[in-house]
FIFI-706585 format. One record per residue (C-alpha): residue number from 1; chain; x negated, y, z negated. Coordinates in pm, whole numbers. Layout:
N
atom fimar->NUM volum->A X->X Y->Y Z->Z
...
END
This chain:
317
atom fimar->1 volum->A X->-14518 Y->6327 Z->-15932
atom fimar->2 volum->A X->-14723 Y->6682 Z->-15972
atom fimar->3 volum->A X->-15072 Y->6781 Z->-15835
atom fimar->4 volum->A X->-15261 Y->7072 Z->-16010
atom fimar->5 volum->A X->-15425 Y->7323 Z->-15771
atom fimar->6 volum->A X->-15671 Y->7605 Z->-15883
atom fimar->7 volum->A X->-15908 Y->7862 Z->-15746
atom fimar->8 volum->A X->-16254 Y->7861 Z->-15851
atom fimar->9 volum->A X->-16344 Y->8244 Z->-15885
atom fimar->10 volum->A X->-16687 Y->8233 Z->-15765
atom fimar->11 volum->A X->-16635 Y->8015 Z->-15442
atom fimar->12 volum->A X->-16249 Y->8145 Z->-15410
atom fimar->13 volum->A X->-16203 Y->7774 Z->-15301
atom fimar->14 volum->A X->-15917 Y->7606 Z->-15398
atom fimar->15 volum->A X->-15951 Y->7210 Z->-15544
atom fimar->16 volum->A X->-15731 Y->6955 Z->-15738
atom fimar->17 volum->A X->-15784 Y->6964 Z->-16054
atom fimar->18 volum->A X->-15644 Y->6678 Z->-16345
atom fimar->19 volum->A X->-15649 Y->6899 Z->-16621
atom fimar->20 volum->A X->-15412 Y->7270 Z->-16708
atom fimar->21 volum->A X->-15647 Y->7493 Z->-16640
atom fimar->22 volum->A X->-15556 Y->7885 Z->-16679
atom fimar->23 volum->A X->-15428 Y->8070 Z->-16319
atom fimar->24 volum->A X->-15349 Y->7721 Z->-16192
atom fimar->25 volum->A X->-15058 Y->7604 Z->-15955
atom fimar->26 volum->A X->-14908 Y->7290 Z->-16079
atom fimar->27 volum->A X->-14698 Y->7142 Z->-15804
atom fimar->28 volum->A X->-14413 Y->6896 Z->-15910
atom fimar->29 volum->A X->-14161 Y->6705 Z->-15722
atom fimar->30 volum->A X->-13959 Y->6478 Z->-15816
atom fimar->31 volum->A X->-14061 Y->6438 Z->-16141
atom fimar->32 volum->A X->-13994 Y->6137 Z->-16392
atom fimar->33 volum->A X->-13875 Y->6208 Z->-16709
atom fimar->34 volum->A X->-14189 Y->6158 Z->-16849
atom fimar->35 volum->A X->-14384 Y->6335 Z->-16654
atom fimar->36 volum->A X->-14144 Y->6662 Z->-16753
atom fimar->37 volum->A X->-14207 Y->6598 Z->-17102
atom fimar->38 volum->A X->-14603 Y->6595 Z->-17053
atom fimar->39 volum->A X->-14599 Y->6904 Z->-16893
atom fimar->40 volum->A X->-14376 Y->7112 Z->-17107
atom fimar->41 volum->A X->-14579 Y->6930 Z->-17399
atom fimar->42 volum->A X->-14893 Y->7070 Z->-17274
atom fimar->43 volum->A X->-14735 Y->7401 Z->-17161
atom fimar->44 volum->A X->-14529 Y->7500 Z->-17388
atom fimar->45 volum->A X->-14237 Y->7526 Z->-17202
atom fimar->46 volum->A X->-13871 Y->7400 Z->-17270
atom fimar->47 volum->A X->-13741 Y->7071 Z->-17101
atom fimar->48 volum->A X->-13422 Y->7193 Z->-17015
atom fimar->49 volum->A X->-13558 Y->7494 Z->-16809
atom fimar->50 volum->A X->-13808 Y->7320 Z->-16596
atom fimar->51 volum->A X->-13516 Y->7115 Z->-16554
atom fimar->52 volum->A X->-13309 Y->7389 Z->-16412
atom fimar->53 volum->A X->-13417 Y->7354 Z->-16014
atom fimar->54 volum->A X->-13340 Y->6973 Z->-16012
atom fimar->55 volum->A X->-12989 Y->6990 Z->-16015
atom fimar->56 volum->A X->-12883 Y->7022 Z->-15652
atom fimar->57 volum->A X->-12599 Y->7229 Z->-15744
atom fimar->58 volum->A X->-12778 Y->7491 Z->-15861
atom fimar->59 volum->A X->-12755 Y->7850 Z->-15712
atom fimar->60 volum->A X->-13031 Y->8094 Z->-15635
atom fimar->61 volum->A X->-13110 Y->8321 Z->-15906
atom fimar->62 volum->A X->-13356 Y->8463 Z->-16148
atom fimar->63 volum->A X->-13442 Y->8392 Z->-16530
atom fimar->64 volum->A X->-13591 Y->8439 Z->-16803
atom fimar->65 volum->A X->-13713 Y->8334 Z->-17187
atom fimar->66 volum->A X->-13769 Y->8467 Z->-17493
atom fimar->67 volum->A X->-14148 Y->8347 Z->-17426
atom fimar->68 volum->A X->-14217 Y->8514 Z->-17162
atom fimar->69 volum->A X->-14196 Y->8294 Z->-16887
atom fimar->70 volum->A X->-14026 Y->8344 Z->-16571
atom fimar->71 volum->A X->-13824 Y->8136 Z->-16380
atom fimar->72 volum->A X->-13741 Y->8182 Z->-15949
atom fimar->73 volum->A X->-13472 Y->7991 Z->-15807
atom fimar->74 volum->A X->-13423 Y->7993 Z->-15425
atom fimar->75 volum->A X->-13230 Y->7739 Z->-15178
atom fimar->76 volum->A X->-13439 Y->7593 Z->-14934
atom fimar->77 volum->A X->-13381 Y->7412 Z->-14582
atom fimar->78 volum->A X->-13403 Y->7018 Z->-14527
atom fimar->79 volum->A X->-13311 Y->6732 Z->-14276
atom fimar->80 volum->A X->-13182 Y->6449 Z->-14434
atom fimar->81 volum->A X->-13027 Y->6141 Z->-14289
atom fimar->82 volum->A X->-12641 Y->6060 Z->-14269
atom fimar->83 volum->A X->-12515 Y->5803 Z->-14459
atom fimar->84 volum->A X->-12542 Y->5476 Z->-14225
atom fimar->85 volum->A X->-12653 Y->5711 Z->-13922
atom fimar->86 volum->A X->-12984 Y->5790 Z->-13774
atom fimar->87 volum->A X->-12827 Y->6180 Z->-13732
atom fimar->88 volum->A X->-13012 Y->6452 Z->-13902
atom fimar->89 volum->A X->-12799 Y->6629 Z->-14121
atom fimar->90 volum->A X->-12911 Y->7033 Z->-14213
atom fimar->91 volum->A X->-12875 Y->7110 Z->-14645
atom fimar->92 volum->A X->-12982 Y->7292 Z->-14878
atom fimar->93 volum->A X->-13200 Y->7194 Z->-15194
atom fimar->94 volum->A X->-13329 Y->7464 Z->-15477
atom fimar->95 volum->A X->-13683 Y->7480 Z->-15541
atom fimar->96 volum->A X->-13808 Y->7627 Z->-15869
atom fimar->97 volum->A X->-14094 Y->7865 Z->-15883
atom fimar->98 volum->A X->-14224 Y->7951 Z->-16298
atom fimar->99 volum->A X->-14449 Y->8146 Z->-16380
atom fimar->100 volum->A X->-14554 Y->8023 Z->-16744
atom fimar->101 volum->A X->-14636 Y->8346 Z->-16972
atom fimar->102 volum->A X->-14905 Y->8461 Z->-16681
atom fimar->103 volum->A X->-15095 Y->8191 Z->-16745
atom fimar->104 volum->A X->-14985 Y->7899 Z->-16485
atom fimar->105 volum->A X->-14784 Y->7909 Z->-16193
atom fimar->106 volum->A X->-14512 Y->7588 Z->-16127
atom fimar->107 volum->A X->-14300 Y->7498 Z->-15860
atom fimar->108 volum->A X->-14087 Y->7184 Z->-15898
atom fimar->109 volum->A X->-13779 Y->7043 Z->-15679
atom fimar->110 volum->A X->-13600 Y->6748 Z->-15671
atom fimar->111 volum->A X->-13775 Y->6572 Z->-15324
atom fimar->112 volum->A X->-14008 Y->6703 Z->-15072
atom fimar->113 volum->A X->-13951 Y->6955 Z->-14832
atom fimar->114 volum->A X->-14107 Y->7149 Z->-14564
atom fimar->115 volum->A X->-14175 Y->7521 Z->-14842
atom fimar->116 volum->A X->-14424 Y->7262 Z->-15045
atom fimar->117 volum->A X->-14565 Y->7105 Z->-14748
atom fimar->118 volum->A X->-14629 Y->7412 Z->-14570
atom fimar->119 volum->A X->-14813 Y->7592 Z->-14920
atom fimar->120 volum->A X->-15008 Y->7247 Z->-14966
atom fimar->121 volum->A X->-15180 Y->7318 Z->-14569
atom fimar->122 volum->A X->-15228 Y->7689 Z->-14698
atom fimar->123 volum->A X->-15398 Y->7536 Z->-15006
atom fimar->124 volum->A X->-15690 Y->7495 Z->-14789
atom fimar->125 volum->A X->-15682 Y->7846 Z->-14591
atom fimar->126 volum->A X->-15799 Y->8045 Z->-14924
atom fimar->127 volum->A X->-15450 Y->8081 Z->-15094
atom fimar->128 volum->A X->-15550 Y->8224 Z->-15433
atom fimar->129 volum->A X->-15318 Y->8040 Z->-15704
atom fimar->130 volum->A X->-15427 Y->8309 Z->-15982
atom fimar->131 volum->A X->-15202 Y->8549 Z->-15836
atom fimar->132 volum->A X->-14870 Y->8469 Z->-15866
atom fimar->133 volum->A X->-14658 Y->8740 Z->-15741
atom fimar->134 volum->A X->-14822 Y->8682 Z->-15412
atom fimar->135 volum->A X->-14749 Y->8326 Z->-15449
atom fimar->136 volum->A X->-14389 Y->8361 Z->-15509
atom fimar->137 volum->A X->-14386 Y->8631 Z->-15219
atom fimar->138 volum->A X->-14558 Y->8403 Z->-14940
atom fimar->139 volum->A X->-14312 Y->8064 Z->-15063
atom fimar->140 volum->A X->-14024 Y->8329 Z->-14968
atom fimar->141 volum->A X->-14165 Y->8447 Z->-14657
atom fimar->142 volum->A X->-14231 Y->8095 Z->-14600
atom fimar->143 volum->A X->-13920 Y->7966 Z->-14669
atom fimar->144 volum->A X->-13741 Y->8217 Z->-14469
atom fimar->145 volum->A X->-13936 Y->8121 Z->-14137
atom fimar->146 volum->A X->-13849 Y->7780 Z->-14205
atom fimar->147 volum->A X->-13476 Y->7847 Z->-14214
atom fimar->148 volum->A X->-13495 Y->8023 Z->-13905
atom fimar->149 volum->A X->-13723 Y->7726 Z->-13751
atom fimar->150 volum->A X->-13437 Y->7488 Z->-13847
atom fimar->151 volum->A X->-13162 Y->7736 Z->-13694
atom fimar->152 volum->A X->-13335 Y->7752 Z->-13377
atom fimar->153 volum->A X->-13279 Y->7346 Z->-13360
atom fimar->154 volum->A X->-12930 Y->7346 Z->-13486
atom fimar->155 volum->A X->-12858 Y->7620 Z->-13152
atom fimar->156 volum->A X->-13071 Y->7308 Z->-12954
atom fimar->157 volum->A X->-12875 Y->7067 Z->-13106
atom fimar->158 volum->A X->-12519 Y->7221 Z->-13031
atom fimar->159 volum->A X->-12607 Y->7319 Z->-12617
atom fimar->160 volum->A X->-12723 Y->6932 Z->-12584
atom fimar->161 volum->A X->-12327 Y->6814 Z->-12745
atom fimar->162 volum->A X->-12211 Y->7069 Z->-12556
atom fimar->163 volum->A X->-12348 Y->6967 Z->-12219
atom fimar->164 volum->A X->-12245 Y->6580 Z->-12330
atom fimar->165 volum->A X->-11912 Y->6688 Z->-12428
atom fimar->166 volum->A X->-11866 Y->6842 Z->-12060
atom fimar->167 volum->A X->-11837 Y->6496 Z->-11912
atom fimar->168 volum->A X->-11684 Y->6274 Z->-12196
atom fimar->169 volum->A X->-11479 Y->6394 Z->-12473
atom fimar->170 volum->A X->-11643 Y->6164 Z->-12762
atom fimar->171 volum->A X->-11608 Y->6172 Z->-13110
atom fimar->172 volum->A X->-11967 Y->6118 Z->-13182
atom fimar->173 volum->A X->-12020 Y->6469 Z->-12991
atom fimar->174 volum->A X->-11720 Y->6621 Z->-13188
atom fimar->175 volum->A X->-11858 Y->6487 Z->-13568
atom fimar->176 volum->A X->-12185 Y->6665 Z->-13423
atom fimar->177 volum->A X->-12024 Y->6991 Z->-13365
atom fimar->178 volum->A X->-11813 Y->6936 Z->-13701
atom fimar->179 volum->A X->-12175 Y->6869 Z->-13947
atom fimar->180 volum->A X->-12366 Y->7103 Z->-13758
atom fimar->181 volum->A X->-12084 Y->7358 Z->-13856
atom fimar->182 volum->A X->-12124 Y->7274 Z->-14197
atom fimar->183 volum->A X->-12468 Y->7333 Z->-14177
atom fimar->184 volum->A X->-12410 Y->7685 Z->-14128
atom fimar->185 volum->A X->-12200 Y->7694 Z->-14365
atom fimar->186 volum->A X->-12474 Y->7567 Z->-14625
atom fimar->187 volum->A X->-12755 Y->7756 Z->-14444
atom fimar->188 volum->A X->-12596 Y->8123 Z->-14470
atom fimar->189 volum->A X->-12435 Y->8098 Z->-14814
atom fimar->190 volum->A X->-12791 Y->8025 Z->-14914
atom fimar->191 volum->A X->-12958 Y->8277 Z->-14750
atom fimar->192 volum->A X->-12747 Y->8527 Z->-14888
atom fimar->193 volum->A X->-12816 Y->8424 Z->-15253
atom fimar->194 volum->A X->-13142 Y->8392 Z->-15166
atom fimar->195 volum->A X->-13178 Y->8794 Z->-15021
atom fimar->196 volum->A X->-12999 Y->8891 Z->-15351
atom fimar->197 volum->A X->-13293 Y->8696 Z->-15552
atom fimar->198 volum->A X->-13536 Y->8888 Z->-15344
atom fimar->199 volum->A X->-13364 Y->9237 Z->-15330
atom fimar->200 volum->A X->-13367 Y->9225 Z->-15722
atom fimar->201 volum->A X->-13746 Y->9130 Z->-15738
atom fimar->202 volum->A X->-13831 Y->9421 Z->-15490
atom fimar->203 volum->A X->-13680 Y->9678 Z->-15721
atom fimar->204 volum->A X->-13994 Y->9573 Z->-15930
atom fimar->205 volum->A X->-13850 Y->9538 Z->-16273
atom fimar->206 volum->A X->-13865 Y->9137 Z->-16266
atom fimar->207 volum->A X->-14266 Y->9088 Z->-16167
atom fimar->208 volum->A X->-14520 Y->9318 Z->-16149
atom fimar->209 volum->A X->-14509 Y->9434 Z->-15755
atom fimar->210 volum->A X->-14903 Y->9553 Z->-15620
atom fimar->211 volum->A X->-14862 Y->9735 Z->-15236
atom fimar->212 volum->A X->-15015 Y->9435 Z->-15058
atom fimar->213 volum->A X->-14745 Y->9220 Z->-15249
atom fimar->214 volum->A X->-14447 Y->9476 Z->-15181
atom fimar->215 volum->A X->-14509 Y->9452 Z->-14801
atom fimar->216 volum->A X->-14540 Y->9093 Z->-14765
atom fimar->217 volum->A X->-14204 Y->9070 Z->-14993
atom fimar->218 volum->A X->-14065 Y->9320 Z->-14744
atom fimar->219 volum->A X->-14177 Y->9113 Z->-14452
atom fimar->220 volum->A X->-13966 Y->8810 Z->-14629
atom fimar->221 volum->A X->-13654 Y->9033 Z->-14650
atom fimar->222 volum->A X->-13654 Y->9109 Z->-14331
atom fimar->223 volum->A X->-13707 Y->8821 Z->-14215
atom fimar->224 volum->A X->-13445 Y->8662 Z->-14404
atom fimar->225 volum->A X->-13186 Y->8891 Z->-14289
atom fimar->226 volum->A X->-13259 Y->8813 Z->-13978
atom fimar->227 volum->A X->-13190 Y->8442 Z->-14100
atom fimar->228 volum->A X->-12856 Y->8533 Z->-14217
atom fimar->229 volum->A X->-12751 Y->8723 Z->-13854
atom fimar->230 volum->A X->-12883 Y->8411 Z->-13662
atom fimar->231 volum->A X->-12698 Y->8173 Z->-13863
atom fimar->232 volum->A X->-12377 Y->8406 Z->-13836
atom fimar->233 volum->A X->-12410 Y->8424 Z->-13480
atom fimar->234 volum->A X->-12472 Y->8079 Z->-13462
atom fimar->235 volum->A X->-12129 Y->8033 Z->-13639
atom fimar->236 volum->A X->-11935 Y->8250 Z->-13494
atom fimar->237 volum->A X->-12008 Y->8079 Z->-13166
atom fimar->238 volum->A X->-11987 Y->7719 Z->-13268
atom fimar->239 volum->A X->-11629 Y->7826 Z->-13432
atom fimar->240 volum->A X->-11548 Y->7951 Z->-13108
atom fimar->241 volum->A X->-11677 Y->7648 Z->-12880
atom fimar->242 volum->A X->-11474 Y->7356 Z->-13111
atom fimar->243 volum->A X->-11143 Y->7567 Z->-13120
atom fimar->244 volum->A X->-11227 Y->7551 Z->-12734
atom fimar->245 volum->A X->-11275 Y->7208 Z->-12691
atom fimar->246 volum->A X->-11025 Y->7141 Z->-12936
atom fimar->247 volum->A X->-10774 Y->7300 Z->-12676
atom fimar->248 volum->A X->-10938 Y->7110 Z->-12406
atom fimar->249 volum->A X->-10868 Y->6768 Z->-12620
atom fimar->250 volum->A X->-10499 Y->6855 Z->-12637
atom fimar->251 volum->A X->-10420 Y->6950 Z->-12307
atom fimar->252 volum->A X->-10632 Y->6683 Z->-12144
atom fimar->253 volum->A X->-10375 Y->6443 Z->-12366
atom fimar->254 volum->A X->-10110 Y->6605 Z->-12244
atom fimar->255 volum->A X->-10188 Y->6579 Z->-11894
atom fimar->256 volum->A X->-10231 Y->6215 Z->-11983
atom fimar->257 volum->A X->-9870 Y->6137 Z->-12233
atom fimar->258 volum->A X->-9708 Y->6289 Z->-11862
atom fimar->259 volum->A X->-9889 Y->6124 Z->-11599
atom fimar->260 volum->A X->-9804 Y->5765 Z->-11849
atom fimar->261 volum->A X->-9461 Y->5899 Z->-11908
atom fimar->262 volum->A X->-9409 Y->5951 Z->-11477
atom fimar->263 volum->A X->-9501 Y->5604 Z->-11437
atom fimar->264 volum->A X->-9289 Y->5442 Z->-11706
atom fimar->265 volum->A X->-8991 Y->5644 Z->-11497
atom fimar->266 volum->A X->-9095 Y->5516 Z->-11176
atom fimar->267 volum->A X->-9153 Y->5128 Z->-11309
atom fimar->268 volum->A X->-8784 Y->5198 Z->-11433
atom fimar->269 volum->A X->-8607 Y->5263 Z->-11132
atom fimar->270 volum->A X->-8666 Y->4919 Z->-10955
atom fimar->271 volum->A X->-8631 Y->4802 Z->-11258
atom fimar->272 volum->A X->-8250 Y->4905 Z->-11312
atom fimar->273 volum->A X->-8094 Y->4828 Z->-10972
atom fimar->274 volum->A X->-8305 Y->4457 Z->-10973
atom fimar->275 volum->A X->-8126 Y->4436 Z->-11305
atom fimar->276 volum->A X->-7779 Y->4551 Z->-11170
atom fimar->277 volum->A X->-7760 Y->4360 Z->-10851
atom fimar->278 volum->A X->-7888 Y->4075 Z->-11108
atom fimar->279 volum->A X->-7580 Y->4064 Z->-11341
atom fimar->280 volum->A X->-7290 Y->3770 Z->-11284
atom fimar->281 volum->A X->-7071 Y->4024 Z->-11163
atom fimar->282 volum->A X->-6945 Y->4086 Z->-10827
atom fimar->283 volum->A X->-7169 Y->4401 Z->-10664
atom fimar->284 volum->A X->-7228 Y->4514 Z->-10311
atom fimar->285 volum->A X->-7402 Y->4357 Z->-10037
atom fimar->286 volum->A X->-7399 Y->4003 Z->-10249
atom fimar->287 volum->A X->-7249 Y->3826 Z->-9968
atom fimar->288 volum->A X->-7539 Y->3989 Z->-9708
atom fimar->289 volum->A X->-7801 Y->3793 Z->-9560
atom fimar->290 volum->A X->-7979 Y->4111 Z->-9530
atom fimar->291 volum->A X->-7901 Y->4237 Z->-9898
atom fimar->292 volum->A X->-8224 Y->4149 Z->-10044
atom fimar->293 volum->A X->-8405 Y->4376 Z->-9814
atom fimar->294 volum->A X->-8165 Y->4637 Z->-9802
atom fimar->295 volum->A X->-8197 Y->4656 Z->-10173
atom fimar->296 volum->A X->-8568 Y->4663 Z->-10153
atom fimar->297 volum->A X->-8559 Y->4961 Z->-9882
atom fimar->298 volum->A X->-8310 Y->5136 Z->-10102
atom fimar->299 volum->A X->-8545 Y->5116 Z->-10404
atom fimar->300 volum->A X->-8842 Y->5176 Z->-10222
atom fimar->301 volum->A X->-8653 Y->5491 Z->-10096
atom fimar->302 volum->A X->-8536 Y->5605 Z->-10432
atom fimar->303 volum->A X->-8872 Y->5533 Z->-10615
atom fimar->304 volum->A X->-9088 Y->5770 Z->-10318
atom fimar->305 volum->A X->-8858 Y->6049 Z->-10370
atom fimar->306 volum->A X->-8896 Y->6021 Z->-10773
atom fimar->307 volum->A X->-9239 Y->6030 Z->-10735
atom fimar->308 volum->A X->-9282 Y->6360 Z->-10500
atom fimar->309 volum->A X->-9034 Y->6523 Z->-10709
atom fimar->310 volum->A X->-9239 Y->6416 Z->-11061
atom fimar->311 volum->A X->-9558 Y->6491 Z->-10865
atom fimar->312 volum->A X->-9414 Y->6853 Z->-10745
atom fimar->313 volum->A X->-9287 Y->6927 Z->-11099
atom fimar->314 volum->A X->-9715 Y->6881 Z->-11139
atom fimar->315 volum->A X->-9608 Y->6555 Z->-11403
atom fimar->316 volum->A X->-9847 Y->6286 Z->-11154
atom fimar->317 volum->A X->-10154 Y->6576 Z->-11124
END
């Protein structure tokens, strides 16, 4: 699917357009084959490099042709759904941004996400598709708010496990913990590629930089490095809260293997003399009338002082 998005000079209004019109934004996601061929057909572009940002393992980076075009590649935030689960699970997706020889500008990823959505709205608040370098510069400023939007619910996310894991040790709370950890994982690898992308455009010799442009990339630096020490923190802390409750885990089975372990020795002991007095063997007291309760004192006896010696050892806490 693409939409194709251009300014009209003398309104500055942006509409959708069906034709490839010069200084427009074509917007593509999830293409069909088909559709990839059209374009580059019409464009005069390769297949194989507008193909480039649909392979989900592709990393951040910047390229270029022998036609002039230009090619952005940045990793950008999204919620997806766990395999037969209804939890959210934080990843990372590139999204493409062209810009065909100064004459159209393209982004295209493999499925939606929040960067398009978010430029779509701004579609209709006077963004001016003509200029392209401020285009690229306000889908990484963009982008960078939205990773720190999503970090901000992943911190939510791990205080409400936390709180739940306080009272019950699940492992639904625990697989939390474990993907949201991964998360981070994803989230500041990504970031990082994605500040060298933009420290190599700011030196200027990849896109022509005007002032206004320059700040508002600078503006997306920083706030991407602030991305990066969020999601660090973030981390660092959820590192340190599962090798806590990972010690919690253990010594909470502990305390259970010897509180099961002080009753199998307790069961035992009336166990043994029932099962001595019991053989066909002469034993004392068999000829008693009072042998059956004198064994049952005896055990009784026996079997209370086990137990406040196990329980002052601290095995029946």
């Amino acid at each position: 699917m693409y939409k194709i998005y251009n300014t009209d000079l003398q309104t500055n209004r942006i509409k959708e357009i069906n034709e490839f019109e010069k200084g427009s934004w074509i917007n593509i996601v999830s293409p069909t084959d088909k559709e990839i061929s059209l374009i580059c057909e019409k464009l005069g572009i390769e297949e194989e490099y507008l193909k480039y940002p649909l392979d989900l393992e592709e990393k951040a980076r910047i390229d270029s042709d022998d036609e002039g075009n230009l090619l952005f590649i940045v990793d950008v935030p999204i919620i997806e759904k766990e395999n037969d689960s209804e939890t959210d699970v934080y990843s990372t997706m590139p999204l493409g941004m062209m810009v065909v020889q100064d004459k159209y500008f393209i982004t295209i990823s493999s499925k939606q996400n929040e960067i398009i959505k978010f430029m779509e709205k701004s579609v209709q608040k006077g963004l001016e598709t003509y200029k392209k370098s401020k285009f690229i510069f306000e889908i990484l400023y963009a982008n960078a708010s939205v990773f720190l939007k999503y970090l901000k619910l992943i911190s939510k996310e791990t205080e409400i496990a936390e709180s739940v894991l306080k009272n019950s040790m699940k492992n639904k709370e625990l697989l939390q913990l474990l993907s949201l950890e991964k998360s981070l994982v994803y989230f500041t690898t990504s970031l990082k590629a994605n500040e060298i992308v933009m420290e190599k455009t700011l030196r200027g010799k990849i896109i022509k930089l005007y002032e206004e442009d320059e700040e508002l990339l600078e503006d997306a630096i920083i706030e991407n490095k602030q991305a990066i020490e969020m999601s660090r923190i973030y981390s660092d802390i959820l590192n340190g809260t599962m090798d806590a409750y990972a010690s919690i885990i253990s010594n909470n089975l502990n305390g259970v293997m010897k509180f099961l372990t002080s009753i199998t020795i307790i069961l035992a002991i009336p166990t043994l003399i029932a099962s001595m007095w019991g053989m066909n063997v002469p034993v004392p007291l068999q000829g008693s009338e009072y042998g059956f309760h004198i064994l049952l004192v005896i055990s009784s006896i026996v079997t209370l002082i086990t137990m406040m010696w196990l329980k002052k050892k601290g095995f029946m806490n």
